[in-house]
Every structure is written in C-alpha cells, then in structure tokens.
DSSP file (Angstrom, degrees, kcal/mol; ACC not computed):
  #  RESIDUE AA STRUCTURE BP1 BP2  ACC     N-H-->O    O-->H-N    N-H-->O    O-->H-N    TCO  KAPPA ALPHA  PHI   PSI    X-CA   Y-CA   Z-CA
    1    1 A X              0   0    0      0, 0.0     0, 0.0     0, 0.0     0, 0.0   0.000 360.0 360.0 360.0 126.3   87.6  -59.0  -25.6
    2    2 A X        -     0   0    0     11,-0.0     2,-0.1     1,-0.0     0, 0.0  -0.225 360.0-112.1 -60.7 157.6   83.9  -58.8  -24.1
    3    3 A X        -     0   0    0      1,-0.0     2,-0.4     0, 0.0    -1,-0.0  -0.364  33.8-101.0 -81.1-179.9   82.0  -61.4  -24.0
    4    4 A X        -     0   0    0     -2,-0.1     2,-0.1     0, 0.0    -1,-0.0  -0.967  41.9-150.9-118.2  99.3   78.7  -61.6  -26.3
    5    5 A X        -     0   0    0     -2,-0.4     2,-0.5     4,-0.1    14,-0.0  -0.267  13.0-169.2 -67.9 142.7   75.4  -60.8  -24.4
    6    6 A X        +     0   0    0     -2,-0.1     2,-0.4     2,-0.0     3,-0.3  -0.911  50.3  32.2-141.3 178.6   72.5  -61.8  -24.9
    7    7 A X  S    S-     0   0    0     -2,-0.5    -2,-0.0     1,-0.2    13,-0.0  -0.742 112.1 -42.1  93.2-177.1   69.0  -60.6  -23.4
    8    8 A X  S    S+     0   0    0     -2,-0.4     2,-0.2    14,-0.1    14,-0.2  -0.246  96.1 136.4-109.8  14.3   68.4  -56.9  -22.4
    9    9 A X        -     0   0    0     -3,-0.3    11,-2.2    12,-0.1     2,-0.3  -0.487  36.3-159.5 -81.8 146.4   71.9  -56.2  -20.7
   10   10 A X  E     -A   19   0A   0      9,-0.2     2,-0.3    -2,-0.2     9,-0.2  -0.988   5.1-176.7-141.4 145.3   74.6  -53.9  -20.2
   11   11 A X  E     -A   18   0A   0      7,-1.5     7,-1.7    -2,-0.3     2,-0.6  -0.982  11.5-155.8-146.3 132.6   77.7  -53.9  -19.3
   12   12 A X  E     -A   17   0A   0     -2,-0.3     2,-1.0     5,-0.3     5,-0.2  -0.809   3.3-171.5 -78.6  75.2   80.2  -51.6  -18.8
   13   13 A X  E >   -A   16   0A   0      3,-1.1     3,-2.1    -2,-0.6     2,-0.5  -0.697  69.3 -61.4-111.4  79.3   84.0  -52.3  -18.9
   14   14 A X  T 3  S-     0   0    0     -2,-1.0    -2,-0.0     1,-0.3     0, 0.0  -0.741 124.1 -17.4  72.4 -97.6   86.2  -49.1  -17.6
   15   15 A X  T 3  S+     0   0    0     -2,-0.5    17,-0.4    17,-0.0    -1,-0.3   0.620 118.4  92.4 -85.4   1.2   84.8  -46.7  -20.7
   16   16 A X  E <   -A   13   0A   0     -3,-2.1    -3,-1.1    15,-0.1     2,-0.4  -0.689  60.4-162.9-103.1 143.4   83.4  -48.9  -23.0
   17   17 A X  E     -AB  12  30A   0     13,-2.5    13,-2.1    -2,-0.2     2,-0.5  -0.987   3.3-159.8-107.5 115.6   79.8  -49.6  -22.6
   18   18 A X  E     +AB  11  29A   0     -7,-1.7    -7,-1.5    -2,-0.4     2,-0.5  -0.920  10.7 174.1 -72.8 100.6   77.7  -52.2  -23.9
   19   19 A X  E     -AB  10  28A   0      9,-1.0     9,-4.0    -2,-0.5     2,-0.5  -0.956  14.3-167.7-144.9 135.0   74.5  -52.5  -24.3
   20   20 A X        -     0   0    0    -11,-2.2     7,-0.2    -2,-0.5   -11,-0.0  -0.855  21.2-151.7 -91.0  87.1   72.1  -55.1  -25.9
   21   21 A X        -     0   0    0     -2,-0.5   -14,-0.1     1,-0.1   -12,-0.1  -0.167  29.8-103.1 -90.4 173.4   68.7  -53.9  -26.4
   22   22 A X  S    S+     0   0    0    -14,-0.2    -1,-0.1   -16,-0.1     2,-0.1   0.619  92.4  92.3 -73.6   0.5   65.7  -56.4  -26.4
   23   23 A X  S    S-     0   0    0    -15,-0.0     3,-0.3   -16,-0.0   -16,-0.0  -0.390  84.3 -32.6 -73.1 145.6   65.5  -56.2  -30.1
   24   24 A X  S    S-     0   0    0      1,-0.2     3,-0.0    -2,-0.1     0, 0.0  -0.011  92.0 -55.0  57.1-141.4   66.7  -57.8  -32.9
   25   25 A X  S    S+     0   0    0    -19,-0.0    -1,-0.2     2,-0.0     2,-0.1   0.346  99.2  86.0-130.7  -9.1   70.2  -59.6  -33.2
   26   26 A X        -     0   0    0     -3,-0.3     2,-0.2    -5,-0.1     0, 0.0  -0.387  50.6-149.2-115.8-167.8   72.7  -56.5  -32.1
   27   27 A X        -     0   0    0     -7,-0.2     2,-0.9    -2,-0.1    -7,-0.3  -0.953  11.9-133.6-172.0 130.6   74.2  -54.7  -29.9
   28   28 A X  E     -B   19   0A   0     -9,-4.0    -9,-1.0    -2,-0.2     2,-0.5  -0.773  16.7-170.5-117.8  84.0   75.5  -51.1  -29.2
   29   29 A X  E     -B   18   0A   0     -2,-0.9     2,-0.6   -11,-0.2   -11,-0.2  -0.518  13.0-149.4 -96.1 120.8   79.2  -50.2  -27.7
   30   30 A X  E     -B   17   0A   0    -13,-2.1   -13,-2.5    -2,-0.5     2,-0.2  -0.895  11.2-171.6-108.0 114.3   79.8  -46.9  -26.7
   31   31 A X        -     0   0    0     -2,-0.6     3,-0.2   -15,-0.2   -15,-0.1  -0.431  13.7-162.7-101.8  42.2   83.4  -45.8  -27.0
   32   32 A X  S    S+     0   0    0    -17,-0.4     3,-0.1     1,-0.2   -17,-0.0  -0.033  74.1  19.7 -50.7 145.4   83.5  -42.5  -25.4
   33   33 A X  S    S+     0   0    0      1,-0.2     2,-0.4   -18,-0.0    -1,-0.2   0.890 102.5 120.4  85.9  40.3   86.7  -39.9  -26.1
   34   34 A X        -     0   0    0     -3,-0.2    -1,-0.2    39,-0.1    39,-0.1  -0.895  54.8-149.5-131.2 116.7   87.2  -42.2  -29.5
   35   35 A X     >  -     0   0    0     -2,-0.4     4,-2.2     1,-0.1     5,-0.1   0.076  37.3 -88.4 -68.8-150.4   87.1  -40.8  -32.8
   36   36 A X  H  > S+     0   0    0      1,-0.2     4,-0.8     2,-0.2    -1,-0.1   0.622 120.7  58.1 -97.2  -8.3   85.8  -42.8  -35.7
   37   37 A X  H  > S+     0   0    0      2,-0.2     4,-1.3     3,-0.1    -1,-0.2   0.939 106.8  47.5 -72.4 -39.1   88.9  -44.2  -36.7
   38   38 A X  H >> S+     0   0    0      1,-0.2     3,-0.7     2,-0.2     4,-0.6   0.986 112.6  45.5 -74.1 -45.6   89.5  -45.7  -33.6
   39   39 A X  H >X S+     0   0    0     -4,-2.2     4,-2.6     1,-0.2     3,-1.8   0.843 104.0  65.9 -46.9 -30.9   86.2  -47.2  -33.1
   40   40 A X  H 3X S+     0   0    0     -4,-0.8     4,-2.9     2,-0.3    -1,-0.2   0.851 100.7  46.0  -2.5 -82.7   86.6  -48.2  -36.3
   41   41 A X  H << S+     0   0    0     -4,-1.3     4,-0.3    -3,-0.7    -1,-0.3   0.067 109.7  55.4 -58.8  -4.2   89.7  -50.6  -35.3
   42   42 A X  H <X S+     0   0    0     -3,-1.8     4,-2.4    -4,-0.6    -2,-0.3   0.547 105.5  54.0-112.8 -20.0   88.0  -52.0  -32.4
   43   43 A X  H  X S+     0   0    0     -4,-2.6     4,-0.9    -5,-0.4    -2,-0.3   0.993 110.7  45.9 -29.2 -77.3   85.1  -53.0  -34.7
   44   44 A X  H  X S+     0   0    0     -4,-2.9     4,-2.7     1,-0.2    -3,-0.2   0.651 104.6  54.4 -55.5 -40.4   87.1  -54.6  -36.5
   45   45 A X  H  > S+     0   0    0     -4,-0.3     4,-2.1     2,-0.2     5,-0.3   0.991 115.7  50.4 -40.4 -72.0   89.3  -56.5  -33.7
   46   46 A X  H >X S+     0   0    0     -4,-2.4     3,-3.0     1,-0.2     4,-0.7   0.690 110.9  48.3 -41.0 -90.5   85.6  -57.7  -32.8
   47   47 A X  H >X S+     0   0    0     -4,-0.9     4,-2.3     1,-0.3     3,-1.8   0.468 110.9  43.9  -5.1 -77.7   85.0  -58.6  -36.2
   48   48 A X  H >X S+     0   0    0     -4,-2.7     4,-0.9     1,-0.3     3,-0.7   0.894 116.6  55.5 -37.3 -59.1   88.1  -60.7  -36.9
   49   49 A X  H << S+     0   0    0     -3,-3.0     4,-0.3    -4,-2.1    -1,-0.3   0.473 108.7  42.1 -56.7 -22.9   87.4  -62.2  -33.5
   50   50 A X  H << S+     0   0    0     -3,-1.8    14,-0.6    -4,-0.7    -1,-0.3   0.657 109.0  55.3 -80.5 -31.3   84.2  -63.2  -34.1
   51   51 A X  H << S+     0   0    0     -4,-2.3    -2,-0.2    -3,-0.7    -3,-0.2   0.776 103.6  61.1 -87.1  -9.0   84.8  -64.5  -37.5
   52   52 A X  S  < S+     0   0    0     -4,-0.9    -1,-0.2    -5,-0.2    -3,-0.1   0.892  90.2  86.0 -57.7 -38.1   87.8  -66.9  -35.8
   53   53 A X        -     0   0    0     -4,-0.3    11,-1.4    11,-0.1     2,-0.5  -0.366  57.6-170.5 -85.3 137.8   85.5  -68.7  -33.6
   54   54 A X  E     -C   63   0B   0      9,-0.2     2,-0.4    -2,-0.1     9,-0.2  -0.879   3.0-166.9-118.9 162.3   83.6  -71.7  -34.5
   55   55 A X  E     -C   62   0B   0      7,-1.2     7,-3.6    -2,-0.5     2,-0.8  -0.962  10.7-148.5-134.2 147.7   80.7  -73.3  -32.3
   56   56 A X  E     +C   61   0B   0     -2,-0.4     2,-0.4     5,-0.2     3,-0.3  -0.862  17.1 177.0-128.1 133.9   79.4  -76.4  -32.9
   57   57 A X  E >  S-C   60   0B   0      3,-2.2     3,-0.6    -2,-0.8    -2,-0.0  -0.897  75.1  -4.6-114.2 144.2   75.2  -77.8  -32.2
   58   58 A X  T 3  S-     0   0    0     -2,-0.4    -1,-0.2     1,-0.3     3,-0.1   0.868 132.2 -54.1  54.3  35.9   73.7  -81.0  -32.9
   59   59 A X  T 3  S+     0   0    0     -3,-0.3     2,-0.3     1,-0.2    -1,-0.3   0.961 115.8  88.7  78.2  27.6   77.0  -82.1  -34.7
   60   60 A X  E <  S-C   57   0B   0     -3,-0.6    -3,-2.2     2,-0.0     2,-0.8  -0.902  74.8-104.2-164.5 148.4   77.6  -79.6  -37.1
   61   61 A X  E     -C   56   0B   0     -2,-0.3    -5,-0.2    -5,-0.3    -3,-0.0  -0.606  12.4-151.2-101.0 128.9   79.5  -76.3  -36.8
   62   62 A X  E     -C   55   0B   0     -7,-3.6    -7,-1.2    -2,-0.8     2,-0.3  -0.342  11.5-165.8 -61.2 140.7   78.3  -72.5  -36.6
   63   63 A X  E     -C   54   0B   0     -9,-0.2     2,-0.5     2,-0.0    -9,-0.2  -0.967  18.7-144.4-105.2 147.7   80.9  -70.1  -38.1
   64   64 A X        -     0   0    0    -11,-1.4     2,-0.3   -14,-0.6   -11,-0.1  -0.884  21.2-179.4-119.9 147.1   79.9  -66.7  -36.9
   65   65 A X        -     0   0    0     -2,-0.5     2,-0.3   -13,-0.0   -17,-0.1  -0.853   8.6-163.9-124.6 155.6   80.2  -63.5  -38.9
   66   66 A X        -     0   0    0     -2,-0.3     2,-0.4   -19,-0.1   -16,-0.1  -0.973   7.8-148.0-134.3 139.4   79.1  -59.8  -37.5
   67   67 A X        -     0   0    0     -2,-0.3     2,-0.4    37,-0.2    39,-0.2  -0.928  14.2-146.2-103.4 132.0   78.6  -56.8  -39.4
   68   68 A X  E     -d  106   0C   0     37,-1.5    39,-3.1    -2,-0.4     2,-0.9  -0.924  15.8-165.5 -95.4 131.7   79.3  -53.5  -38.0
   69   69 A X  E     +d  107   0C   0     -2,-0.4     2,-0.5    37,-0.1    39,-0.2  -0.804  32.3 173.7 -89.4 119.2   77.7  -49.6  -38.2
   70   70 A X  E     +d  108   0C   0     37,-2.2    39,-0.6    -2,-0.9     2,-0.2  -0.966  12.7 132.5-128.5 144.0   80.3  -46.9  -36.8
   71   71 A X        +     0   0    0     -2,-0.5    39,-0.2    37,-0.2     2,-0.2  -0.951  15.5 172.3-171.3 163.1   80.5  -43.8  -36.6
   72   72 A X        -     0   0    0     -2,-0.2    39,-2.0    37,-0.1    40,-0.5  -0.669  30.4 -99.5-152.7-161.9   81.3  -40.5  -34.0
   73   73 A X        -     0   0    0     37,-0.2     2,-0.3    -2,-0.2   -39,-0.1  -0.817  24.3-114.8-137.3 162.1   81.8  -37.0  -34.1
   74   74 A X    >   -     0   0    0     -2,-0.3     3,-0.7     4,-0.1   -39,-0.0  -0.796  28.1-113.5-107.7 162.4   84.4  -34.8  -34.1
   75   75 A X  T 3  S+     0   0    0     -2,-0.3    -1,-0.1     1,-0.2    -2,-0.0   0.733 120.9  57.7 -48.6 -29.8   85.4  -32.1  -31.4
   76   76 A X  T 3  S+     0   0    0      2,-0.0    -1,-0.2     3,-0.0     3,-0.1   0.651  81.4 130.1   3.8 -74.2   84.4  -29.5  -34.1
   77   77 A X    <   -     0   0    0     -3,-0.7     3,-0.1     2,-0.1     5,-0.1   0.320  66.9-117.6  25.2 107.7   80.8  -30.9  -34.3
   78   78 A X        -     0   0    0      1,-0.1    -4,-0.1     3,-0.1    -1,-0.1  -0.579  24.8-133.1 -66.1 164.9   78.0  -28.5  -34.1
   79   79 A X  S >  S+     0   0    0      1,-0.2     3,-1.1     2,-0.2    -1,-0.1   0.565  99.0  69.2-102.9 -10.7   76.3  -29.6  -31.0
   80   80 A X  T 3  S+     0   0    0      1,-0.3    -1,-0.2    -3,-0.1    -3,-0.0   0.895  97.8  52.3 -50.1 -35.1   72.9  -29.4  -32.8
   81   81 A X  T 3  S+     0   0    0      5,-0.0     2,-0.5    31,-0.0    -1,-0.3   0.398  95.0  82.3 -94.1  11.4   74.0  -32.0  -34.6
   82   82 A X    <   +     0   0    0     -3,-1.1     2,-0.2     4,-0.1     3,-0.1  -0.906  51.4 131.6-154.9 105.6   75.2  -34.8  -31.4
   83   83 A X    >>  -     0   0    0     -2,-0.5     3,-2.6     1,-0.1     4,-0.8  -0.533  67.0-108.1-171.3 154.1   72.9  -36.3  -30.2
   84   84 A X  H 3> S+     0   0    0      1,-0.3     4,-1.3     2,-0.2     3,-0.3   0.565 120.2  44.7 -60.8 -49.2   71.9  -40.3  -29.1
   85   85 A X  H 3> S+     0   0    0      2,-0.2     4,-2.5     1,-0.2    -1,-0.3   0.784 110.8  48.1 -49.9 -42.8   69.5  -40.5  -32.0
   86   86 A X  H <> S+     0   0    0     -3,-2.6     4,-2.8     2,-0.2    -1,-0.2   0.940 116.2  48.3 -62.8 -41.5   71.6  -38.9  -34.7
   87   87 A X  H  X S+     0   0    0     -4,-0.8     4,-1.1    -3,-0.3    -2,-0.2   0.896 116.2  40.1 -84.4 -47.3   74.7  -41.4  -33.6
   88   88 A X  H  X S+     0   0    0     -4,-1.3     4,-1.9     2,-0.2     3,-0.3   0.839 117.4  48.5 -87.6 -28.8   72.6  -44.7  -33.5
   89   89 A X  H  X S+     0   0    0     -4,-2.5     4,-4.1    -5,-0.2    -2,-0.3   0.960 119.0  42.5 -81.4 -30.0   70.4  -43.7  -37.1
   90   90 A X  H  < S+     0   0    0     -4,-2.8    -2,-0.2    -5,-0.2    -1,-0.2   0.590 118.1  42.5 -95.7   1.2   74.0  -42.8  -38.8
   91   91 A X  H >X S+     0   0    0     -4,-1.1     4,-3.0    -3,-0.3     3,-2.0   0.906 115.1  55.5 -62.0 -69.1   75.6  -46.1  -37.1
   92   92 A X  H 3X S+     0   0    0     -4,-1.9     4,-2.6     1,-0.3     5,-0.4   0.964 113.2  44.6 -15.3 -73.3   71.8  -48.2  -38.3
   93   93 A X  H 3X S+     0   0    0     -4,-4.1     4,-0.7     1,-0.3    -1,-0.3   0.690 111.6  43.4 -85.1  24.4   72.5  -47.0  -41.7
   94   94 A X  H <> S+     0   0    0     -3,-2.0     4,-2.2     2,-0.2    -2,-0.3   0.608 113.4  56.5 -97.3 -37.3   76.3  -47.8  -42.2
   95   95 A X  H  X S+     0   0    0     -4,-3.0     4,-2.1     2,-0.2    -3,-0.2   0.963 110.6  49.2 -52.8 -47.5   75.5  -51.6  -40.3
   96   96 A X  H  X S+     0   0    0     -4,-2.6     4,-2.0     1,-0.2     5,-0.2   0.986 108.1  46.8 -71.4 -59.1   72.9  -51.9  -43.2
   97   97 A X  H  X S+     0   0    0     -4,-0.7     4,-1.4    -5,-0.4    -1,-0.2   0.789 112.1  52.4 -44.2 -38.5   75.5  -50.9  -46.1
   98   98 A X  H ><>S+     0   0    0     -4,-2.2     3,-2.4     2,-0.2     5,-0.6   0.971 113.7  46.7 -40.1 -77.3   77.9  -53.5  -44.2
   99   99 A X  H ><5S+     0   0    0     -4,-2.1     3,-2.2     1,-0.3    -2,-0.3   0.822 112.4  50.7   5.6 -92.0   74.6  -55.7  -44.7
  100  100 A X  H 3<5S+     0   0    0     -4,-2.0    -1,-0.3     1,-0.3    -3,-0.2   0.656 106.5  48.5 -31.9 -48.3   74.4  -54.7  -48.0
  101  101 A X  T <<5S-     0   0    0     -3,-2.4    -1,-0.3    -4,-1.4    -2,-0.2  -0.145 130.8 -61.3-112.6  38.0   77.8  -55.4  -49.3
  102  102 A X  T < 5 -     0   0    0     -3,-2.2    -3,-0.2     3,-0.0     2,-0.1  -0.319  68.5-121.7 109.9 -33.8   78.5  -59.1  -48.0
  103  103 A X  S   <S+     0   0    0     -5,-0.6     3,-0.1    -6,-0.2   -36,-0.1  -0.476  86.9  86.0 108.2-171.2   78.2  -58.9  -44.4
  104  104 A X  S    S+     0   0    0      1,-0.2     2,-0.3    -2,-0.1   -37,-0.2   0.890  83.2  98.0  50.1  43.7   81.0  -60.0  -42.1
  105  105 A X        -     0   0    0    -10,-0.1   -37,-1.5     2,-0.0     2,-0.2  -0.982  68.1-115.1-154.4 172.3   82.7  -56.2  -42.4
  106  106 A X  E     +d   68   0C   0     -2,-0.3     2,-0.3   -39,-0.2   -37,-0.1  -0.751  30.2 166.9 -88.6 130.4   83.0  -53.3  -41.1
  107  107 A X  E     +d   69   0C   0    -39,-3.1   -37,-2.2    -2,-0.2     2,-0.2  -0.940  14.7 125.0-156.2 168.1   81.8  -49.7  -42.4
  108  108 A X  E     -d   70   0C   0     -2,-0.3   -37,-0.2   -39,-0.2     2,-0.2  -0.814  19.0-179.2-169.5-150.7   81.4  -46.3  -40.9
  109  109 A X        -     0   0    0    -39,-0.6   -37,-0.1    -2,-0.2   -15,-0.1  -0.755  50.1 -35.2 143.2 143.4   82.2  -42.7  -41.2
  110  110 A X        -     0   0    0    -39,-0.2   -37,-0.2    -2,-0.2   -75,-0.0   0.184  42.8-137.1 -17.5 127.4   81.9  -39.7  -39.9
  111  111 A X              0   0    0    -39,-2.0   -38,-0.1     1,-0.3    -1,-0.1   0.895 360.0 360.0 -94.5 -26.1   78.1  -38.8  -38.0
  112  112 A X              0   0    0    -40,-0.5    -1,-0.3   -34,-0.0    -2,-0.1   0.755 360.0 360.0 -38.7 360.0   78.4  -35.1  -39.9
C-alpha cells in the first residue's frame, strides 16, 4: 500500500504514479495499462484501507475516510478524446458525485 503524501510530491512505484499537487486535499494515481474496472478495485483497496486506520491528536481519535473519482479509457477510444485534461475533469466530477453521495466511496466510469 503507498504511503499518503503530503506537499507537492510524486512518487512513482513500478507503474503506478502518484502525484499530489499543491492544491487542495488530493491526490492523483496513475494506473497505466488498467482499465476502469481495475482501477476501480485499487481505489477501493485504498479506500477500505484508509477507512481501517485510526490516528489519534491531542487525545482524541481521527477516523479517516477518502473519496475517490476514477475513470480510463478503453483501447477503442477515439484519441481525440484522451487526453490529461479530459481524464482528470471526468475523474473531478465522479470524486465530486462520491462527495455528493456520503463520502467515504468510490465512483467512476468510463472517460467516453
């Protein structure tokens, strides 16, 4: 399981990439050669995994929940349509519809 960055880093772990930009509260993993199911199922491993851990400050205990956007493309794909902008606004608004519908989940789908 990666560890949880924080700061303006990335890191790269055989293919999967990680990257934490200096914004906000998230974080971006790139899963090349994985369709959306599988990413999908390692969202969710995070997820589960996140939601196990508790941390505890000043005497009282954190539980932490994460929402995840996913989505990919298929081999199929026009290539018009592929590209780092398309994939992070159709991730964005499936993270917000997590958001939206209680948090602490997973949702995604398809970037077509």
């Amino acid at each position: 399981m990666p560890r949880i960055m924080s700061g303006n880093q990335k890191k790269c772990l055989s293919r999967v990439c990680i990257h934490n930009p200096p914004y906000g509260q998230g974080f971006l993993i790139v899963l090349p050669e994985t369709d959306v199911n599988g990413a999908s199922v390692m969202a969710e491993r995070l997820q589960s995994e996140l939601s196990q851990r508790v941390t505890e400050t000043q005497g009282k205990e954190i539980f932490i929940t994460a929402s995840f956007g996913v989505t990919g493309f298929c081999p199929d794909t026009p290539d018009e349509m592929i590209s780092p902008e398309a994939m992070i606004n159709k991730a964005d608004k499936y993270l917000y519809q997590a958001k939206r519908e209680g948090r602490n989940r997973v949702m995604g789908g398809p970037l077509d």
